[in-house]
C-alpha positions as semicolon CSV with decimal commas, in nm:
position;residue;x (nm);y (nm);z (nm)
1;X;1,439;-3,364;-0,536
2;X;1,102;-3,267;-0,688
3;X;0,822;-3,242;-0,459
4;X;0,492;-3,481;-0,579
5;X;0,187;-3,317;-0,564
6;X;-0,088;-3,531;-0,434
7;X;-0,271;-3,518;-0,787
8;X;-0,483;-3,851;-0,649
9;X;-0,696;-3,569;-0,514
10;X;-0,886;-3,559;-0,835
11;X;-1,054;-3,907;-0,784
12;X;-1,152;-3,810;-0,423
13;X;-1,286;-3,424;-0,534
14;X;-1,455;-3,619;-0,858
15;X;-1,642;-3,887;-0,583
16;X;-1,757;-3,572;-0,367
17;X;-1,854;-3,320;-0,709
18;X;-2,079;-3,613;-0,751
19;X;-2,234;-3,708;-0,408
20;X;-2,303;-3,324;-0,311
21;X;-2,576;-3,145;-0,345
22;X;-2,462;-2,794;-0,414
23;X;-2,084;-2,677;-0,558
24;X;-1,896;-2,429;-0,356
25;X;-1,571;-2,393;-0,523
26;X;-1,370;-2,497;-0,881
27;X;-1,001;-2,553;-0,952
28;X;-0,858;-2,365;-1,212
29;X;-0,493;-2,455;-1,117
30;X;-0,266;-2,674;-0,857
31;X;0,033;-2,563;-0,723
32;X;0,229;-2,843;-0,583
33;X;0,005;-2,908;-0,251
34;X;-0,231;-2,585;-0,262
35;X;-0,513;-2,477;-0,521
36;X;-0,641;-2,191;-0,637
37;X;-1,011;-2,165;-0,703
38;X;-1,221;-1,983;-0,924
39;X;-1,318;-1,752;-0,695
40;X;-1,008;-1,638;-0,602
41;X;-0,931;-1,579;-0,981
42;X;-1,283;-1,363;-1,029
43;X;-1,155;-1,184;-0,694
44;X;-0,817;-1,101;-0,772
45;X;-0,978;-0,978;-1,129
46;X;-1,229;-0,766;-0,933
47;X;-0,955;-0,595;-0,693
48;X;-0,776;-0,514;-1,046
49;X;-1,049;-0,377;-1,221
50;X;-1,060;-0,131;-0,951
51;X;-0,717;-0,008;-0,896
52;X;-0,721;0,002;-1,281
53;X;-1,090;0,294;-1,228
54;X;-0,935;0,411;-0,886
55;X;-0,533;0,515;-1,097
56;X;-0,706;0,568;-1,426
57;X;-0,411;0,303;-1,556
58;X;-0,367;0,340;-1,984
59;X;-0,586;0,031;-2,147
60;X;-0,250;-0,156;-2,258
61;X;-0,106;-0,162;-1,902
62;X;-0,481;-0,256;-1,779
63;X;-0,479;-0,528;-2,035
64;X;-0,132;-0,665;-1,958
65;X;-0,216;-0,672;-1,576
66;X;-0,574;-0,855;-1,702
67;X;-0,355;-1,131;-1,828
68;X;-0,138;-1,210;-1,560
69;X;-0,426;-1,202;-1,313
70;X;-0,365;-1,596;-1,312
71;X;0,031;-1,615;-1,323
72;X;0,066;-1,338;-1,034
73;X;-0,139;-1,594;-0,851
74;X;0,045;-1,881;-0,875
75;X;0,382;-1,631;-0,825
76;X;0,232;-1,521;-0,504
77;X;0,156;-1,929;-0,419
78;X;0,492;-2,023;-0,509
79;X;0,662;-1,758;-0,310
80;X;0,432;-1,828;-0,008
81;X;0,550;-2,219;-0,032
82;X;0,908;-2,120;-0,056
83;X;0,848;-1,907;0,212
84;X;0,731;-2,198;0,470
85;X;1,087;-2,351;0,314
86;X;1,290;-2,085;0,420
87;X;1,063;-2,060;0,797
88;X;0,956;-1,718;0,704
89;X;0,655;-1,656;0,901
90;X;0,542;-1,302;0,957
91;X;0,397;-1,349;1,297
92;X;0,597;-1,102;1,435
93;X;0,557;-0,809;1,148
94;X;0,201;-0,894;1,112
95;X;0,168;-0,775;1,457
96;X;0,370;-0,500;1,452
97;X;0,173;-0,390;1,137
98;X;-0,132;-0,419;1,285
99;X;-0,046;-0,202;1,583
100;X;0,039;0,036;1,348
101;X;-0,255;0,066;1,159
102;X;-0,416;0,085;1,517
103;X;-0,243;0,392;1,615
104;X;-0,281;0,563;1,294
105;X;-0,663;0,535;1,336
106;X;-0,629;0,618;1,678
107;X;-0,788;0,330;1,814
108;X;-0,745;0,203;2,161
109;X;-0,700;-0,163;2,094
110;X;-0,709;-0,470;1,869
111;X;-1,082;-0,511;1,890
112;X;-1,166;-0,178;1,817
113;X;-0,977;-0,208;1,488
114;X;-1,164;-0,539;1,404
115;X;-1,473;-0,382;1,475
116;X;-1,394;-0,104;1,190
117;X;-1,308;-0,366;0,981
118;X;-1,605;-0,494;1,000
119;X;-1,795;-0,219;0,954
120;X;-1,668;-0,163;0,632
121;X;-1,742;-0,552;0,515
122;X;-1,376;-0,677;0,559
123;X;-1,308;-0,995;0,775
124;X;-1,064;-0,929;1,010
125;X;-0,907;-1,274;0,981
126;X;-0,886;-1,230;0,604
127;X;-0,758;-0,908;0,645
128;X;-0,475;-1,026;0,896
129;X;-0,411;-1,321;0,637
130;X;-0,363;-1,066;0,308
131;X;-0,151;-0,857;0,555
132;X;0,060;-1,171;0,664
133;X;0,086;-1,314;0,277
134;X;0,248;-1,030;0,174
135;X;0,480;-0,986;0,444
136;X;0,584;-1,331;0,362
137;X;0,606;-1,283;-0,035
138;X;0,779;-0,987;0,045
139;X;1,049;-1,130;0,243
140;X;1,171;-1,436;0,079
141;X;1,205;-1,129;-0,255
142;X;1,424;-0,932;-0,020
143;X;1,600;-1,234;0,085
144;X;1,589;-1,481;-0,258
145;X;1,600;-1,176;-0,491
146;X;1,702;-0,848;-0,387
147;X;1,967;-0,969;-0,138
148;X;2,167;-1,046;-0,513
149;X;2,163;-0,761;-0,664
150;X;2,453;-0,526;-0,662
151;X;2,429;-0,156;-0,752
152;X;2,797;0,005;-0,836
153;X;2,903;0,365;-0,804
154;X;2,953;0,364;-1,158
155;X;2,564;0,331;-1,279
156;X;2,472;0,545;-1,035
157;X;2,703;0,829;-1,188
158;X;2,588;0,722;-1,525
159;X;2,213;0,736;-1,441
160;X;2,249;1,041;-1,320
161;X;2,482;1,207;-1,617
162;X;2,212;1,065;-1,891
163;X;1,904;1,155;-1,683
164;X;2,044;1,476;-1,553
165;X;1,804;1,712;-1,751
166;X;1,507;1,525;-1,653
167;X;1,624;1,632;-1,310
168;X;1,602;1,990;-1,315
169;X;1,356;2,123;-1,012
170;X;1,130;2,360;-0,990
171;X;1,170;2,594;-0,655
172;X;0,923;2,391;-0,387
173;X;0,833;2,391;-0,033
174;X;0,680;2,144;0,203
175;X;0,390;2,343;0,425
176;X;0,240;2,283;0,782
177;X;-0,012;2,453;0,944
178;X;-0,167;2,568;1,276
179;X;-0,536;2,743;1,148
180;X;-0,747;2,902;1,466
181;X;-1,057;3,003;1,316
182;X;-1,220;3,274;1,469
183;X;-1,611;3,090;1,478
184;X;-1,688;2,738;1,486
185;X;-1,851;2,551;1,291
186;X;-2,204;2,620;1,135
187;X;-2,477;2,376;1,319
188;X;-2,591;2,057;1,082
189;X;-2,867;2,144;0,856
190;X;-3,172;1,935;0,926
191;X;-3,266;1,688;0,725
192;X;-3,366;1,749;0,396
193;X;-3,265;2,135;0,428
194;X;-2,943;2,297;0,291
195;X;-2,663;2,408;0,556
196;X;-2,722;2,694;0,730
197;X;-2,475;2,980;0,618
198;X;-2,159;3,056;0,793
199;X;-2,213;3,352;1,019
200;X;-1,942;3,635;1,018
201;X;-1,750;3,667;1,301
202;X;-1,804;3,874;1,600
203;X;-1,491;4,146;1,750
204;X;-1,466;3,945;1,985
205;X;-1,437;3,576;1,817
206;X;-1,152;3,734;1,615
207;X;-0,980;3,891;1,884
208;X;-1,037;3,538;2,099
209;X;-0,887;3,367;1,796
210;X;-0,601;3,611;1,770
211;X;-0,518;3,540;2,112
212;X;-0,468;3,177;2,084
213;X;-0,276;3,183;1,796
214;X;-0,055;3,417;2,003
215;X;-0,037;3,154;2,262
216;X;0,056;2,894;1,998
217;X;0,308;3,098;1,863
218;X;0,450;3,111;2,199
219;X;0,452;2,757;2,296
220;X;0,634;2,694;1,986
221;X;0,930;2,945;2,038
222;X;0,949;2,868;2,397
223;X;1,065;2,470;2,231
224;X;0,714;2,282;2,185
225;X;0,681;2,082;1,841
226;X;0,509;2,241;1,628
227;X;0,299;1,919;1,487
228;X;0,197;1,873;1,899
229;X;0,085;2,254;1,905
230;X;-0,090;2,163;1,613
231;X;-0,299;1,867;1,759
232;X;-0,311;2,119;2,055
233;X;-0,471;2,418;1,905
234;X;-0,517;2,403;1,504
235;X;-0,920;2,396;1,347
236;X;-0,767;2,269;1,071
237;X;-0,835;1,987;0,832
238;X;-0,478;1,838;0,912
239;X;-0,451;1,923;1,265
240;X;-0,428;1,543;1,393
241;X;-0,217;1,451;1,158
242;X;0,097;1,756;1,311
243;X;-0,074;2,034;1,019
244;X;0,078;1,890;0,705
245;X;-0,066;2,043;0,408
246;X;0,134;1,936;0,123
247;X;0,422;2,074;-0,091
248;X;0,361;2,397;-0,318
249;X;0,529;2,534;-0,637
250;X;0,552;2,876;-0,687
251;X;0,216;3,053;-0,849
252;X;-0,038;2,825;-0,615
253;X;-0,033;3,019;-0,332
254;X;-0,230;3,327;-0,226
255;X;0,069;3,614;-0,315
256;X;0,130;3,724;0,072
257;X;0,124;3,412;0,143
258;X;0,436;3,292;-0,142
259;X;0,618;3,618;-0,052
260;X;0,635;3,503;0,287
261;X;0,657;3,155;0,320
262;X;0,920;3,138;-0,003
263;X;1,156;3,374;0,193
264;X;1,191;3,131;0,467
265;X;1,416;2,844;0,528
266;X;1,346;2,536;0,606
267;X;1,227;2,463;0,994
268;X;1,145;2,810;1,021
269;X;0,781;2,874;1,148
270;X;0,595;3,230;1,076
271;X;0,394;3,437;1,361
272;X;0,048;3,406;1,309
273;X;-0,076;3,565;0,976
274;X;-0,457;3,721;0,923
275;X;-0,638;3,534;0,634
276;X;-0,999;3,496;0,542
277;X;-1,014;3,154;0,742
278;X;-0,847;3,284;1,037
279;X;-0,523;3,352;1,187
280;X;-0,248;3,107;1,057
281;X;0,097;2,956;1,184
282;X;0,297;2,848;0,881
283;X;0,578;2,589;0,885
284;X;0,797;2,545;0,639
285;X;0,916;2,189;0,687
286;X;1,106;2,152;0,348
287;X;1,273;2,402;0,065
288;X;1,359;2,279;-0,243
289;X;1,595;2,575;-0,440
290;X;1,512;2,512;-0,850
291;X;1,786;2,419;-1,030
292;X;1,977;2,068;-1,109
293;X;2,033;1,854;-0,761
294;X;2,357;1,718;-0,721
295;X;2,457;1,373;-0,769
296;X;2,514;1,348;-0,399
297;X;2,187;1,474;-0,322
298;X;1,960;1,232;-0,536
299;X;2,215;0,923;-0,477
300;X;1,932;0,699;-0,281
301;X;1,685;0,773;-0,506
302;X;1,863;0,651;-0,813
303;X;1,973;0,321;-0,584
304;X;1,635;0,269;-0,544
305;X;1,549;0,364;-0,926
306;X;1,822;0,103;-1,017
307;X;1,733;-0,170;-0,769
308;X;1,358;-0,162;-0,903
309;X;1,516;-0,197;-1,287
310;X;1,736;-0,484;-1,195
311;X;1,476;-0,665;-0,972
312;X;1,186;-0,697;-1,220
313;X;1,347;-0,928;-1,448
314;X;1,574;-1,114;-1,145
315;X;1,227;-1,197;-0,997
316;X;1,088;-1,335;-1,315
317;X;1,397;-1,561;-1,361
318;X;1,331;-1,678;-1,005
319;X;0,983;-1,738;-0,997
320;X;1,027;-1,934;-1,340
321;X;1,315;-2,155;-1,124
322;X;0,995;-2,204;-0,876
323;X;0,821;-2,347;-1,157
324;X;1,041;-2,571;-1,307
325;X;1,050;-2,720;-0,943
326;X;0,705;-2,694;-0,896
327;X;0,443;-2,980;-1,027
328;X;0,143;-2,680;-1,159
329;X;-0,142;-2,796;-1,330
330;X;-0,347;-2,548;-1,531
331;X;-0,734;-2,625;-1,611
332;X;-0,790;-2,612;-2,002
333;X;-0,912;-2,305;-2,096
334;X;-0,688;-2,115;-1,867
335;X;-0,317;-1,966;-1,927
336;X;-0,039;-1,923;-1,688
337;X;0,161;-1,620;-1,871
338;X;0,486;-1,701;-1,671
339;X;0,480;-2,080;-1,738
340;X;0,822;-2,267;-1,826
341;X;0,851;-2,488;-2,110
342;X;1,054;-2,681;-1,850
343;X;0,774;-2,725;-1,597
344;X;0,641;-3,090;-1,507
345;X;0,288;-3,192;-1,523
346;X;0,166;-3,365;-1,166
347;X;0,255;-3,737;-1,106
348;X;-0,054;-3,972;-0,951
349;X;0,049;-4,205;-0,678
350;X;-0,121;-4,424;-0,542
351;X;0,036;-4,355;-0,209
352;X;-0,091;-3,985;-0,163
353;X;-0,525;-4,129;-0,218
354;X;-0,489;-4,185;0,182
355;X;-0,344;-3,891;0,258
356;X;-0,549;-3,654;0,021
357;X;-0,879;-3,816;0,160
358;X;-0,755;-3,738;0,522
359;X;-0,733;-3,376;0,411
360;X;-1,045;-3,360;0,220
361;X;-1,258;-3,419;0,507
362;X;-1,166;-3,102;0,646
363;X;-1,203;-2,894;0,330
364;X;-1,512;-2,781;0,133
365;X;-1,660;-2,970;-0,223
366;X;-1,450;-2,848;-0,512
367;X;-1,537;-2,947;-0,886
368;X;-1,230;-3,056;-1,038
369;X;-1,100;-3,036;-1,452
């Protein structure tokens, strides 16, 4: 059975609108129990705009996503609600989440991490609510959605036998790196004064820096990781995060440098190599050969290629079911791009005035269409 939304609200929200003295938020739509304000619309719109600068997204996708900033709001309500159906809570991965975040900032505790929050003009608690929203959303997908879907042996093979020459691989490998530098940093310049320049190094700063990349390249052989001898001993960049530095196609790198590191195989870690930053440790964590990868080789990938194809449109069927179950009301002048010609306009009872005042006095003034 339908759920009624308490659309009596409107003659409670019109008797505030017109007893307060200032307006702090408008309804642009109602879904079932729960609103969604103008502000959240001009905020969603905002965060948009700037993935669309921050990717450099083509205008038509950046115009598509423009005008579902409305319906991917009342998805993300819908799935939420359905969510709180199904118990789905994300306590438990919200924390977990959290913790991780911590660590990867290398923070000591919670309030350390709200603190940085802070400083960069996020609340924590709406932080912690995003974080907690999408776990949810994400969840009852897996579980309504993506739990359905079936991927067969057979597409996989024929993915791969019509994509196979859009497969072909250039030779690659995946680079780490310890980097002792033989001088330290140049002092801070003072304010208002260039940097000072970077003073050559001394005999005896190189041979100090030779010497502890020997005893890096030690440690290592005698069993240590090489991402902890990294945090250990490297001056570079990268150092905290075990000397990562990225994947590289033949033609990018200095030509000792390719000669070397392309004649090794992967896991294999060079002795420390002279270059004009210092004395270097390389790691070649991957090596990609060039040529055509074997079905067997790309399998999960094109599982995961053929999930995303099949979930897309399984979503949108299931978030328009949502709707047709839903009572959504849309404010003229706005336009919910994944509406139902099915859906049902709100019901007023007289039995939900009561209950909607009881709420009310809790919430803030909203204007109301």
């Amino acid at each position: 059975m339908k759920k009624l939304l308490a659309v009596s609200v409107c003659f409670l929200f019109f008797a505030l609108a017109a007893g307060a003295d200032q307006v702090i938020e408008e309804i642009v739509a109602r879904v079932n129990n729960d609103v969604i304000t103008r502000s959240e619309l001009n905020r969603s719109r905002e965060q948009l705009a700037q993935e669309i600068r921050q990717n450099n997204i083509d205008q038509a996708k950046a115009t598509e996503g423009e005008k579902n900033v409305l319906r991917d709001l009342i998805d993300r309500q819908l799935l939420l609600q359905k969510g709180k159906d199904l118990g789905i809570t994300g306590e438990t991965e919200v924390v977990k989440e959290l913790d991780r975040i911590r660590k990867e900032m290398k923070l000591e505790n919670m309030e350390d991490l709200e603190k940085a929050a802070q400083a960069q003009g996020v609340s924590f608690e709406d932080y912690k609510q995003n974080l907690k929203d999408s776990i949810v959303t994400q969840q009852v997908i897996s579980r309504e959605v993506g739990g359905h879907i079936q991927i067969t042996p057979e597409e996989i093979k024929k993915f791969y036998d019509e994509h196979v020459k859009d497969m072909q691989q250039p030779e690659m490998i995946r680079l780490s790196e310890i980097l002792i530098a033989p001088t330290p940093p140049p002092p801070p310049a003072a304010e208002g004064k260039p940097a000072p320049p970077v003073p050559d190094p001394t005999p005896e700063q190189i041979a100090a820096a030779e010497q502890k990349a020997n005893q890096a390249a030690a440690e290592i052989k005698a069993g240590a990781k090489f991402e902890d001898v990294a945090k250990k001993y490297s001056d570079g960049p990268t150092a905290q995060d075990g000397g990562s530095i990225g994947d590289f196609k033949r033609g990018t790198l200095a030509k000792s440098l390719e000669d070397l590191t392309f004649g090794m195989k992967a896991g294999q870690v060079s002795d420390p190599v002279r270059t004009k930053q210092g004395f270097v440790i390389l790691k070649v964590a991957a090596h990609q050969q060039a040529g055509t990868p074997s079905l067997k080789d790309v399998e999960s990938d094109i599982q995961q290629q053929l999930y995303l194809d099949k979930l897309q449109p399984e979503l949108r069927k299931y978030l328009t079911k949502l709707r047709e179950d839903a009572y959504i009301d849309i404010k003229q002048g706005f336009v919910d791009t994944g509406a139902s010609p099915n859906q049902t306009k709100p019901v007023i009872t007289n039995s939900q005035v009561a209950e909607a005042k009881t709420k009310l006095k809790r919430k803030k003034h909203f204007v109301v269409f």
